[in-house]
C-alpha positions as CSV (number, residue, x, y, z in Angstrom):
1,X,-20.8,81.5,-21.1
2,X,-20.2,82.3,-17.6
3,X,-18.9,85.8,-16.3
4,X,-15.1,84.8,-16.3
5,X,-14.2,88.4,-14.5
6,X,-17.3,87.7,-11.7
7,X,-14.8,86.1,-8.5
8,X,-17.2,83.4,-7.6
9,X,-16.9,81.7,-11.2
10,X,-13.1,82.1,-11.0
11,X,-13.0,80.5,-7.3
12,X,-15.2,77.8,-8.5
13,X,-13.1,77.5,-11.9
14,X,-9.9,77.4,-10.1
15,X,-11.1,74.8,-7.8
16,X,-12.6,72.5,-10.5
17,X,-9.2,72.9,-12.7
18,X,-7.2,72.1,-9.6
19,X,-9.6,69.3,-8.4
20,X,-9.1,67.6,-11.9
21,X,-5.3,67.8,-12.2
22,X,-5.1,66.6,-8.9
23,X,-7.6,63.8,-9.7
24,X,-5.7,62.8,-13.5
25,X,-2.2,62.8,-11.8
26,X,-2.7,60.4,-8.6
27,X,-4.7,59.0,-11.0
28,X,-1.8,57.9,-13.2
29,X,0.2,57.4,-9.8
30,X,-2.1,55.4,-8.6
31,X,-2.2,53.2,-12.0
32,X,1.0,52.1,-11.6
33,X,0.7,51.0,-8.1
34,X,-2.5,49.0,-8.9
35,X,-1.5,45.9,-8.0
36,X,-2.4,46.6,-4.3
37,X,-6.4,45.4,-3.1
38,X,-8.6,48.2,-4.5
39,X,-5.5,50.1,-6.1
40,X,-7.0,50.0,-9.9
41,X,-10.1,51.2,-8.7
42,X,-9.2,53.8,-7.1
43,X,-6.5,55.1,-9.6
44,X,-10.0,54.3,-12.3
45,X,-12.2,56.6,-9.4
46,X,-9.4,59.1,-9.3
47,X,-9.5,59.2,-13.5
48,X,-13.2,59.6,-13.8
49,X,-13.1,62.0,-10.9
50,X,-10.3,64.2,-12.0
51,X,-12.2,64.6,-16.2
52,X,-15.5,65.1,-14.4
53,X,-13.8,68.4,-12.9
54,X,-12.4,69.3,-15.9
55,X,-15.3,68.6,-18.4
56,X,-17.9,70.6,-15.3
57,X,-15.0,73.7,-15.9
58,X,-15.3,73.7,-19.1
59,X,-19.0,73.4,-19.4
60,X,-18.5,76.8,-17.1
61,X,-16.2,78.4,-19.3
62,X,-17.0,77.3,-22.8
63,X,-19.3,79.8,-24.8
64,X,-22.5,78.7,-26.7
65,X,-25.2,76.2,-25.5
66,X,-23.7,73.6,-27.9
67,X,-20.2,73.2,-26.1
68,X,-21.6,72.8,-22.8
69,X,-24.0,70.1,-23.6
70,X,-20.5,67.9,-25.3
71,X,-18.9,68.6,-22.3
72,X,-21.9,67.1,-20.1
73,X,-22.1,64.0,-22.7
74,X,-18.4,63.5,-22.4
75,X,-18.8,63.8,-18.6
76,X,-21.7,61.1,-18.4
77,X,-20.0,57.9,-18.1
78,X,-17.6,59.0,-16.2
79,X,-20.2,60.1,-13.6
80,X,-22.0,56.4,-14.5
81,X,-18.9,54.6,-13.6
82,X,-17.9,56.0,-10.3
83,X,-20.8,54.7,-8.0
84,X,-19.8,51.3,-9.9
85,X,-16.2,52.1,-8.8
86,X,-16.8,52.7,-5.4
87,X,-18.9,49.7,-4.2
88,X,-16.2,47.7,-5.7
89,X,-13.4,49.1,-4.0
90,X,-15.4,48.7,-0.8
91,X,-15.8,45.1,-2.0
92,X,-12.2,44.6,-2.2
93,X,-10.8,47.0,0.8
94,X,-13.1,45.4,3.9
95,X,-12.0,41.8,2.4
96,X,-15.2,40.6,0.2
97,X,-13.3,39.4,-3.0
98,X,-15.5,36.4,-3.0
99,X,-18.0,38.7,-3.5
100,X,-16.7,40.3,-7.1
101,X,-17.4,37.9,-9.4
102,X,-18.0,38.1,-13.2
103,X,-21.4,38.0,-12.9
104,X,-21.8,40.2,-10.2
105,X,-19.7,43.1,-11.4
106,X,-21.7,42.7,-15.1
107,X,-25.0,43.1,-12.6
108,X,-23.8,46.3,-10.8
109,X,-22.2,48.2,-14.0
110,X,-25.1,47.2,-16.6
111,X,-27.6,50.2,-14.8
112,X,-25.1,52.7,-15.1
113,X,-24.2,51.6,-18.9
114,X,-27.8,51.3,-20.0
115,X,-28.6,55.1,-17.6
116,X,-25.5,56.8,-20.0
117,X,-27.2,55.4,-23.1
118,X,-30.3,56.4,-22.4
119,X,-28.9,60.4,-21.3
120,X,-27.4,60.6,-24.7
121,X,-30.5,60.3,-26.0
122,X,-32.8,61.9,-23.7
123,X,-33.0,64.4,-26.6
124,X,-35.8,61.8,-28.2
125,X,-37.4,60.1,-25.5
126,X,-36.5,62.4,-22.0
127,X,-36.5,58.9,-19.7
128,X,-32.7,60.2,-18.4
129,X,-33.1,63.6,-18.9
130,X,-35.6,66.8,-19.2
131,X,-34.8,68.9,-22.1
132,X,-31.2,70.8,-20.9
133,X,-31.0,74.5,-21.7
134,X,-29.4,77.3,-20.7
135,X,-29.6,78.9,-17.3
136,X,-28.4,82.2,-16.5
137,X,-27.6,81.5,-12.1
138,X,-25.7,84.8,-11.3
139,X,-22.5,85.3,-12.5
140,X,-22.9,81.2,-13.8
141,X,-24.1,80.2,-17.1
142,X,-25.0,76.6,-16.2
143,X,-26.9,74.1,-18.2
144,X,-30.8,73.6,-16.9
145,X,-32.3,70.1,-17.0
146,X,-34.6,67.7,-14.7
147,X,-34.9,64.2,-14.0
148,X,-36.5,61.5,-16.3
149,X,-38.2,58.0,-14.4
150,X,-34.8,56.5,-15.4
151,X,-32.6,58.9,-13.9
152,X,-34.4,59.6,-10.9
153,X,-34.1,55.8,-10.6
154,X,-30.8,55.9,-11.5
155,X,-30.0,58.4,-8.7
156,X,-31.1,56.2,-6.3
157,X,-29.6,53.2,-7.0
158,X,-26.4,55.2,-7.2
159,X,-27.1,56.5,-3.7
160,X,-27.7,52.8,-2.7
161,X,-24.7,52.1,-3.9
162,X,-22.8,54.5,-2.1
163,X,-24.5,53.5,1.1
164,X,-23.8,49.6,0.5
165,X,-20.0,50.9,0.1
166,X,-20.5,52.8,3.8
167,X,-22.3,49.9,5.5
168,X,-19.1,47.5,4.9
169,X,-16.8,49.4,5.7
170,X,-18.5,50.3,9.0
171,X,-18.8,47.0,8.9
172,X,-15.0,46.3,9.0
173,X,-14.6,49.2,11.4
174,X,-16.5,47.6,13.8
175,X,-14.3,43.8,13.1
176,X,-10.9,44.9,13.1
177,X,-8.7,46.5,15.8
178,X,-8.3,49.8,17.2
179,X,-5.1,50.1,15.0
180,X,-7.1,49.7,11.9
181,X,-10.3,52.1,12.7
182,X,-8.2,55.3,12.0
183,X,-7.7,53.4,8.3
184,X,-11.7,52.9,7.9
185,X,-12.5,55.9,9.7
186,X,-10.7,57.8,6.8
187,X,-12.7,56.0,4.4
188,X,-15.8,56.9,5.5
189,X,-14.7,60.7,6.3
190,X,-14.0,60.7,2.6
191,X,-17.5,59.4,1.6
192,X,-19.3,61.8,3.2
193,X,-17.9,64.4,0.5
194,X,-19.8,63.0,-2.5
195,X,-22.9,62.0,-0.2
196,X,-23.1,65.5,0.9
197,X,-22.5,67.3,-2.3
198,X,-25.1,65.0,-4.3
199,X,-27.6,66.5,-0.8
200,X,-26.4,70.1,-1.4
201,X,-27.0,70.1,-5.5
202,X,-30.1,68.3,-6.1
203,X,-31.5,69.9,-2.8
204,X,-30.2,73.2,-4.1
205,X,-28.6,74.3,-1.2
206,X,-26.5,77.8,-1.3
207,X,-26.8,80.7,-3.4
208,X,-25.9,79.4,-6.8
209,X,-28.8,76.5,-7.3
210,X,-28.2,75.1,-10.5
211,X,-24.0,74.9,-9.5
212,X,-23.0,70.8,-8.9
213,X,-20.2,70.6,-6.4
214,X,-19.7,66.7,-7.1
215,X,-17.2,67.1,-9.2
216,X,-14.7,68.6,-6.7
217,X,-16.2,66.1,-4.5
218,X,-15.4,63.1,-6.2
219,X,-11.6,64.4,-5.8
220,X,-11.9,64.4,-2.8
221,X,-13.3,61.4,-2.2
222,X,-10.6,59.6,-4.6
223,X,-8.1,61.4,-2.8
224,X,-9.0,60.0,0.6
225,X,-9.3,56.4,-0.9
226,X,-5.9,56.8,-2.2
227,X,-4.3,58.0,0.9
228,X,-5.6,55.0,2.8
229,X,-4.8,52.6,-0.1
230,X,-1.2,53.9,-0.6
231,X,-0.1,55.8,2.2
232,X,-1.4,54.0,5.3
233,X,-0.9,50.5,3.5
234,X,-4.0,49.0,5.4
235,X,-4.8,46.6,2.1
236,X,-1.5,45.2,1.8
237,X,-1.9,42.4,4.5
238,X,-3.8,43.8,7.6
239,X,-7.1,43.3,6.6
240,X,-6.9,40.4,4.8
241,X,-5.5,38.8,7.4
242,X,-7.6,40.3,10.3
243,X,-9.8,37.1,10.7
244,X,-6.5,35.4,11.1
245,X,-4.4,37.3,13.5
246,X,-7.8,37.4,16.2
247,X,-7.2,39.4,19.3
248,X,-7.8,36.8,21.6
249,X,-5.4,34.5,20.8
250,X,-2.9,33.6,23.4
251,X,-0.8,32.1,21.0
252,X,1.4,35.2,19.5
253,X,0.3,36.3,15.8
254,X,2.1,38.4,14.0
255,X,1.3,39.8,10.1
256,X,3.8,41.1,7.6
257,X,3.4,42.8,4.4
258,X,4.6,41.7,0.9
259,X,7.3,44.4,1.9
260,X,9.1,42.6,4.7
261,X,7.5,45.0,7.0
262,X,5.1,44.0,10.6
263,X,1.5,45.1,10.3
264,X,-0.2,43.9,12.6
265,X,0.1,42.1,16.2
266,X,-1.8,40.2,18.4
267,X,-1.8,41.5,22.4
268,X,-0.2,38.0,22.8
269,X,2.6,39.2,20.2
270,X,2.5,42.5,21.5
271,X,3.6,41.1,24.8
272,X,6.6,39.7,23.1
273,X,8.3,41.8,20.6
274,X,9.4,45.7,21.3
275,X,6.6,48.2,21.5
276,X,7.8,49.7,18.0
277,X,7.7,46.4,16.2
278,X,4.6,47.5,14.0
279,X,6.2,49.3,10.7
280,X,9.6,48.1,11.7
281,X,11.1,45.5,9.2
282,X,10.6,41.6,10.1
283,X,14.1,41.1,9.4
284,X,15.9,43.8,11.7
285,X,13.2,42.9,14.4
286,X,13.1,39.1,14.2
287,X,15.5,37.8,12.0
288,X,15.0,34.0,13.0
289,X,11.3,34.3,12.6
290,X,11.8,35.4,8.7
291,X,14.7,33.4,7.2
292,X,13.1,29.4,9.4
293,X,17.0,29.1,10.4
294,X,15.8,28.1,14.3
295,X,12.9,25.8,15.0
296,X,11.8,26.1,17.7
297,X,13.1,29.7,18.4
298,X,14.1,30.8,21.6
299,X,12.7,34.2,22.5
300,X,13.6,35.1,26.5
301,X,13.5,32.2,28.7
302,X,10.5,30.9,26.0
303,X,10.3,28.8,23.0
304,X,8.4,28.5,20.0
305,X,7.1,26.5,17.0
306,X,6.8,28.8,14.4
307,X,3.9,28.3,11.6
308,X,3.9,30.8,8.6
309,X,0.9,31.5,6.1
310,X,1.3,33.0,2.9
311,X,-1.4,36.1,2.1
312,X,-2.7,35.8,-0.9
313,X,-5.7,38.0,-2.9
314,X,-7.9,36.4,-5.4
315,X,-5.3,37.1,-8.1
316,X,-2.6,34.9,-6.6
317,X,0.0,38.1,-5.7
318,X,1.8,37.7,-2.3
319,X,0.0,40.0,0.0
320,X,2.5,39.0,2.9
321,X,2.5,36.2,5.6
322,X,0.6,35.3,8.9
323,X,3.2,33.8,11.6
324,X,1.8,31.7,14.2
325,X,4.3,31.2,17.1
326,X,3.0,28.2,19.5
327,X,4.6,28.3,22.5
328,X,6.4,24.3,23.4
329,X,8.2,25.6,26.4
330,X,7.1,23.2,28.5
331,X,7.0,20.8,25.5
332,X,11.2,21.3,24.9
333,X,11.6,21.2,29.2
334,X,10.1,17.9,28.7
335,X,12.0,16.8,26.2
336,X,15.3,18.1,27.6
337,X,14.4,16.7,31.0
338,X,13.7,13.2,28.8
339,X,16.9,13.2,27.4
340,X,19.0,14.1,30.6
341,X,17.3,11.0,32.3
342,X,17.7,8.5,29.2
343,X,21.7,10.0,29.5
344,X,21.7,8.9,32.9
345,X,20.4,5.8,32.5
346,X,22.6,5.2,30.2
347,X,25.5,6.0,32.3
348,X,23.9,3.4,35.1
349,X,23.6,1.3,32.4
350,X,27.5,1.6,31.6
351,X,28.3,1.4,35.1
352,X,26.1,-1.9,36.2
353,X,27.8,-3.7,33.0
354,X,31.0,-2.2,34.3
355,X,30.5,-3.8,37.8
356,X,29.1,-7.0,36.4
357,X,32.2,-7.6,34.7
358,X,34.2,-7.1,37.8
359,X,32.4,-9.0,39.4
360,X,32.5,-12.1,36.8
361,X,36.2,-11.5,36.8
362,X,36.9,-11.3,40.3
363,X,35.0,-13.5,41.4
364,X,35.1,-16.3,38.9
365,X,38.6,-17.5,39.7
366,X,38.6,-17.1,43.3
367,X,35.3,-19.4,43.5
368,X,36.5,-21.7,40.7
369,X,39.0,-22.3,43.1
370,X,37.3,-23.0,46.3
371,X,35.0,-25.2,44.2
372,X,38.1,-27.4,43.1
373,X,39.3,-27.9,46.7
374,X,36.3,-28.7,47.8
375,X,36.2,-31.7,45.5
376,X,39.7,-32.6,46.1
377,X,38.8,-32.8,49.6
378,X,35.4,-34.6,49.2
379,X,37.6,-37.0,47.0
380,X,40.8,-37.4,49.9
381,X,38.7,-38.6,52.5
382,X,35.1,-39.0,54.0
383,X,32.2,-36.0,54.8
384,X,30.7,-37.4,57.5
385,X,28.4,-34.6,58.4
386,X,28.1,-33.2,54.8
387,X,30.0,-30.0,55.3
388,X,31.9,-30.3,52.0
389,X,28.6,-31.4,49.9
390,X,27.3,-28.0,51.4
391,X,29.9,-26.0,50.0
392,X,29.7,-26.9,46.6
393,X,26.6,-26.2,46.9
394,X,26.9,-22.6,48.1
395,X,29.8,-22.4,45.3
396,X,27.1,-23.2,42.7
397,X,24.6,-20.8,44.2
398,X,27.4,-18.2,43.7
399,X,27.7,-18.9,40.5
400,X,24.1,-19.2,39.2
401,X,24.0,-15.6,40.9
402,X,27.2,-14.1,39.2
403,X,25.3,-15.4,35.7
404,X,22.5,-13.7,37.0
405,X,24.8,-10.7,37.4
406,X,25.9,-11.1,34.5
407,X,22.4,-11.5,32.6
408,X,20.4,-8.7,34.3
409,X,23.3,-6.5,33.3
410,X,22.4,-6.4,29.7
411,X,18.7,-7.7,29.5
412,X,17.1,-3.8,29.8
413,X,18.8,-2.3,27.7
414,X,16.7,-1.3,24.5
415,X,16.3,-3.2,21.8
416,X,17.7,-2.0,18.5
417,X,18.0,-4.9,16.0
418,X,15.0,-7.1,15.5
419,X,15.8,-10.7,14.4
420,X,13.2,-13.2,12.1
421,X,13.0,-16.1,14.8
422,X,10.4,-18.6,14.7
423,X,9.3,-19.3,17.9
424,X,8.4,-23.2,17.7
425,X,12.0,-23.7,16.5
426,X,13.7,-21.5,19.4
427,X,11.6,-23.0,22.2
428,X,12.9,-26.7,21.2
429,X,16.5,-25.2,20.8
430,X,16.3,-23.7,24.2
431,X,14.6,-27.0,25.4
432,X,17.5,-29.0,24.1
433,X,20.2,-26.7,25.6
434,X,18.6,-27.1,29.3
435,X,19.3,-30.3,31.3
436,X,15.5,-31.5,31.9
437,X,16.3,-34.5,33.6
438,X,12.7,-36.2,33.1
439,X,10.6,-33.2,32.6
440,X,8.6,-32.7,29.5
441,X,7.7,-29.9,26.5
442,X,4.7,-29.3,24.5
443,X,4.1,-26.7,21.6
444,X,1.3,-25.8,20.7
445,X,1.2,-23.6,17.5
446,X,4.0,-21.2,15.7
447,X,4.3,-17.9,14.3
448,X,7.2,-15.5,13.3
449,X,7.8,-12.7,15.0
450,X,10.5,-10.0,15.4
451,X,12.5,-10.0,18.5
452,X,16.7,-10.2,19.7
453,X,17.3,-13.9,19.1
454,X,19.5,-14.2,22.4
455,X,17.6,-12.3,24.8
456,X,14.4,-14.1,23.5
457,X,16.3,-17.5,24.1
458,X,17.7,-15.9,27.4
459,X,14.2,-15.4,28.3
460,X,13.0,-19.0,27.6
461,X,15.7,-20.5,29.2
462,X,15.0,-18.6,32.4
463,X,11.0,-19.5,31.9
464,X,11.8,-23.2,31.5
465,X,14.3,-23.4,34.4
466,X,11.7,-22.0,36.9
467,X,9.3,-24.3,35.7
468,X,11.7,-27.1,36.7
469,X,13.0,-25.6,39.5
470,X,9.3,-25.4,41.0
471,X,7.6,-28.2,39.6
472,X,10.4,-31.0,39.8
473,X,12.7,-32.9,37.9
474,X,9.3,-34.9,35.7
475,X,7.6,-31.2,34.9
476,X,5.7,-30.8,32.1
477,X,5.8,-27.7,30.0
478,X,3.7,-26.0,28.0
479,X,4.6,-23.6,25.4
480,X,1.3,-22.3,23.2
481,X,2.0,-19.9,20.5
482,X,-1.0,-17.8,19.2
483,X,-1.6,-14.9,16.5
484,X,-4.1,-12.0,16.3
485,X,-3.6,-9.7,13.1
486,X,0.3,-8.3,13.9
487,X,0.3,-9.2,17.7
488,X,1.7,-12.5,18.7
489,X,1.3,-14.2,22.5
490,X,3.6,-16.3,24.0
491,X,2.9,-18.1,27.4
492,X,5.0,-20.7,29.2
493,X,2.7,-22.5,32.0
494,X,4.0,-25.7,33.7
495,X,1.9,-28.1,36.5
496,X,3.6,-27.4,39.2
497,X,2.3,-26.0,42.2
498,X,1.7,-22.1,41.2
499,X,1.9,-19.0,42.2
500,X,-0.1,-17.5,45.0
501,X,-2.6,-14.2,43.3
502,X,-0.9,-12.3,46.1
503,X,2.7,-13.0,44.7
504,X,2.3,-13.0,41.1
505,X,2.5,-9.2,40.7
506,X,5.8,-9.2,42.7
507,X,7.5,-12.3,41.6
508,X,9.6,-10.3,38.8
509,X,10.8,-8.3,41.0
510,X,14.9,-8.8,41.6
511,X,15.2,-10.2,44.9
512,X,11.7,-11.9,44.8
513,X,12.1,-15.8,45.0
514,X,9.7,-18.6,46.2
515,X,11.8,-21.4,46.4
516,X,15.0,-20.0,47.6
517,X,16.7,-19.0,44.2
518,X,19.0,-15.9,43.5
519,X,15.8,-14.2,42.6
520,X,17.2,-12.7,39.6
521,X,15.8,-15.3,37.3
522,X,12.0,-14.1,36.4
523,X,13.5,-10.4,37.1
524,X,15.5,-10.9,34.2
525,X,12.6,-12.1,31.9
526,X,10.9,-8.9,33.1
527,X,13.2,-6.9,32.1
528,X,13.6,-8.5,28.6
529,X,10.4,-8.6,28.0
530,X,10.6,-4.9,28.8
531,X,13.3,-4.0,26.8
532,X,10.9,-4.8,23.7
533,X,7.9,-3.1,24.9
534,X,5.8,-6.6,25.5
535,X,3.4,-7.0,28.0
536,X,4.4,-9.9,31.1
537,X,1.5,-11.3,32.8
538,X,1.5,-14.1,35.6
539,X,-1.3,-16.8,36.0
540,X,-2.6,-19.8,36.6
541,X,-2.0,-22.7,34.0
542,X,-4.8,-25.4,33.2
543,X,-3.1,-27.3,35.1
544,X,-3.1,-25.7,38.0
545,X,0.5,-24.3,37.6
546,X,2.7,-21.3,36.7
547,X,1.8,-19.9,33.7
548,X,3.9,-16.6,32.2
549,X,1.8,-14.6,29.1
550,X,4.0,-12.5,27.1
551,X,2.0,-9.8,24.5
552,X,2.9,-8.0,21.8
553,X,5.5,-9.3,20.0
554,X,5.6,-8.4,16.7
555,X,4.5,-10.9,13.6
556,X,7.1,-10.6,10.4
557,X,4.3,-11.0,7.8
């Protein structure tokens, strides 16, 4: 038994009884919180930590060879377990969960379970342990013993251990931002108490030789581990989501906890929100960005798409969430700037139907008047000079152009009901409406596609009076009708004379006309086929005349 009324074995006493309450209690504390990354082993580190204390004080206090040598024996797995603990909180803290498999975890803990076997029964064999006796250091009785093959070797794997632990969190130190190396800097301040203890005792450094200062160590150690687990909340989301929220980004990141609370932010987000937003609450900081009410979400004069992650550790539990915010500013200009010119064109569209019906009504009855005189007086008395034959003509042009008016009005406005039409049948309809005089149709092929029956027939019948209009009263037509897949073509060629190359891209055009019509006619086509998204092309015929191509029309399968 030790000199209990020497000061140096009450100081050491003391601190080994305080080291171990300290250790049992944020132990149990910890325990309940273990939920979090690394949390049950560090509340396990803390237990083992805080009994080794106890069980080295009592090993001091305890009288007799015999109750020293149960208090070592009931202190030897604890001592195996906490190199085991530590490289598997490491594991866990700098983001490896991968890495803690069954079968790896069996392969790290089976040295340590096979080392405390083997020290319980050193007694017989001595491959753990020397033979432990008394030893008289001072004021200290302490119990005297060496190193076996098997617990030198064991020594060093647990060193190795604690180094591997080190090396990734030094690791992560070196991956993570400046917020998060005071977090891992803590961490490896706290390793250095065991590393340096386990130098000072087996070294047998200081006066008292034989005296272990591990086991206050190990507190310590446990203590920092829980104060970065618990108190700094680094595990909770941060590092997890580290790899996520990368620096560089110019899209804003930010990181919340499973407690509603910011952890992290980019520089991009950093830029964005208030500087205090890391540690504030999600909610009271950016209440649109946590409850999805607002997409996109206006922040300033910018807007953003927002694009939320859950955080999740191998277990399933929340961790928290990674929001991505892509900025669509220009996006939504484009789109509101879209919108204000399809309004407008609305409006023109509203207003050029408007003025088209005043001037079908205005117009109509004033002209259908001229027109009448005109044939009274053509049928009173003789036209010598053709005067009167001219102004019925001139009357007609007015109205072919007021129909024109009338047609070009309506025929680009956008199609929003497709019809079935079968487009043998509504070319010979159209055909049969016309007056053809001696001219001539031929259709080759039919399909079904979906198009707006009258402007489709509006179209046709424009096609097929330009044909006759330019290649006389005997034309011949010639519709063909071909299929590819879910595209149709249409093409309407005649044999009249043509259309010069240099004209064919203009002839659509309103105003454009080669044989002194209105010029609204092919405009009108143009802007049907428009209207439906089909593709108007102008060639040659085999016969050496016009020939229109419509694409794209859509086959009904």
């Amino acid at each position: 038994m030790s000199d209990l009324s020497a000061l140096p074995v009450q100081a050491y006493l003391v601190a080994c009884l305080l080291a171990g309450a300290i250790g049992l209690w944020l132990g149990r504390v910890a325990w309940h919180e273990r939920d979090e990354p690394g949390g049950l082993e560090v509340a396990l580190y803390l237990l083992c930590g805080g009994g080794v204390a106890l069980l080295y004080a009592f090993r001091i206090a305890l009288p007799g060879e015999v109750g020293m040598t149960v208090a070592l024996n009931l202190a030897t797995p604890l001592v195996g377990a906490i190199p085991v603990l530590w490289i598997l909180f490491a594991l866990a803290f700098t983001g490896h969960e991968r890495w803690r498999t069954e079968r790896r975890i069996v392969g790290i803990a089976t040295p340590a379970f096979v080392w405390v076997l083997l020290a319980w029964s050193s007694a017989t064999h001595g491959l753990a342990r020397g033979p432990v006796t008394a030893v008289v250091d001072g004021p200290f009785t302490l119990l005297g013993y060496g190193l076996g093959p098997v617990g030198g070797a064991y020594v060093l794997l647990a060193y190795g251990l604690c180094v591997a632990g080190a090396l990734l969190v030094v690791d992560l130190y070196e991956r993570t931002g400046n917020r998060y190396r005071l977090q891992t800097f803590v961490v490896l301040l706290g390793t250095l108490f065991p590393f340096l203890a386990g130098v000072a005792t087996f070294v047998d450094v200081g006066s008292y030789a034989h005296l272990s200062w591990l086991p206050t160590a190990f507190v310590i150690h446990g203590v920092f581990l829980y104060g970065t687990v618990f108190w700094l909340g680094t595990l909770d989301a941060a590092v997890v989501a580290r790899d996520t929220a990368v620096e560089v980004m110019q899209d804003p990141v930010i990181v919340s906890g499973s407690d509603g609370r910011i952890r992290d932010l980019n520089p991009a987000a950093e830029a964005l929100l208030p500087p205090d937003a890391v540690g504030s609450s999600l909610s009271a900081v950016f209440p649109r960005l946590e409850d999805g009410s607002e997409h996109p979400i206006a922040i300033g004069d910018r807007q953003f798409d927002i694009q939320e992650n859950p955080i999740t550790d191998p277990r399933g539990t929340d961790r928290g969430h990674v929001f991505l915010l892509r900025d669509v500013t220009a996006r939504e200009q484009r789109q509101a700037a879209l919108e204000r010119r399809e309004s407008e064109l609305e409006r023109q569209n509203e207003r050029l139907e408007e003025f088209a019906g005043v001037v079908s009504h205005d117009l109509r009855n004033p002209l259908a008047a001229a027109s009448a005189a005109v044939e009274l007086a053509r049928q009173r008395g003789d036209d010598p000079d053709g005067s009167l034959e001219r102004a019925a003509n001139a009357h007609e042009r007015m109205d072919d152009m007021i129909e024109g008016l009338l047609a070009l009005a309506t025929a680009g406005e956008t199609v929003d009901e497709l019809d079935r039409v079968s487009l043998d049948g509504t070319v010979r309809r159209v055909w049969s409406r016309l007056e053809t005089a001696d001219a001539t149709l031929a259709v080759e092929g039919d399909a079904t596609a979906l198009a707006d029956r009258d402007r489709l027939e509006q179209l046709l019948s424009n096609l097929f009076r330009n044909a006759i209009e330019h290649a006389g009263a005997d034309a011949a037509v010639t519709v063909t009708v071909s299929s590819d897949g879910d595209g149709v073509t249409l093409a309407v060629g005649d044999d009249g004379p043509g259309i010069p190359p240099a004209e064919r891209e203009n002839v659509t055009e309103r105003g454009v006309s080669l044989g002194g019509g209105t010029g609204l006619g092919l405009a009108i086509v143009g802007d049907i086929a428009e209207a439906h998204g089909w593709t108007l092309t102008v060639g040659e015929s085999d016969a050496g005349g016009a020939r229109f191509v419509i694409e794209g029309l859509e086959a009904d399968s």
